[in-house]
N, C-alpha and C positions, 0 to 999 in steps of 0.2 A: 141608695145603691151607689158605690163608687164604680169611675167611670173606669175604662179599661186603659186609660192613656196615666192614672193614676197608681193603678193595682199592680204594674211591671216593674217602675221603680220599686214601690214598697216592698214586693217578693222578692227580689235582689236584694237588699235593705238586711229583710227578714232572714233570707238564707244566709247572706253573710253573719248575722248574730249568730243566728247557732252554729256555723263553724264555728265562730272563734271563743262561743259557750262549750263546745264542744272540746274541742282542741287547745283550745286555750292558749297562751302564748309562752314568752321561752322563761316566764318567770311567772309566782302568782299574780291573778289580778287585780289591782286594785281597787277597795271599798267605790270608788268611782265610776270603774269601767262593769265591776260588775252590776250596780244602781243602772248603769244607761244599758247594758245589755238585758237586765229585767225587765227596762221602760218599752224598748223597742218590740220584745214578744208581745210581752203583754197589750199593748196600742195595735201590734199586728192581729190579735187574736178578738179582740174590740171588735175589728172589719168585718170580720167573717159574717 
């Protein structure tokens, strides 16, 4: 079990990836950003 002084960053973390999966930015995003925005869901959804 992760502890609760862990889990706050992470979900800030997490929320911010999917805005910015969401919304995306003022151009496409690169083969780069979109790999570390897959990384971070995906490592977020591990925790659960």
């Amino acid at each position: 079990m992760i502890s609760h002084d862990l889990r706050s960053p992470i979900n800030v973390a997490q929320g911010r990836a999917a805005l910015l999966a969401e919304q995306g930015t003022s151009s496409a995003p690169s083969t780069s950003e979109s790999l570390r925005l897959t990384a971070i869901q995906h490592s977020r959804s591990r925790q659960r």
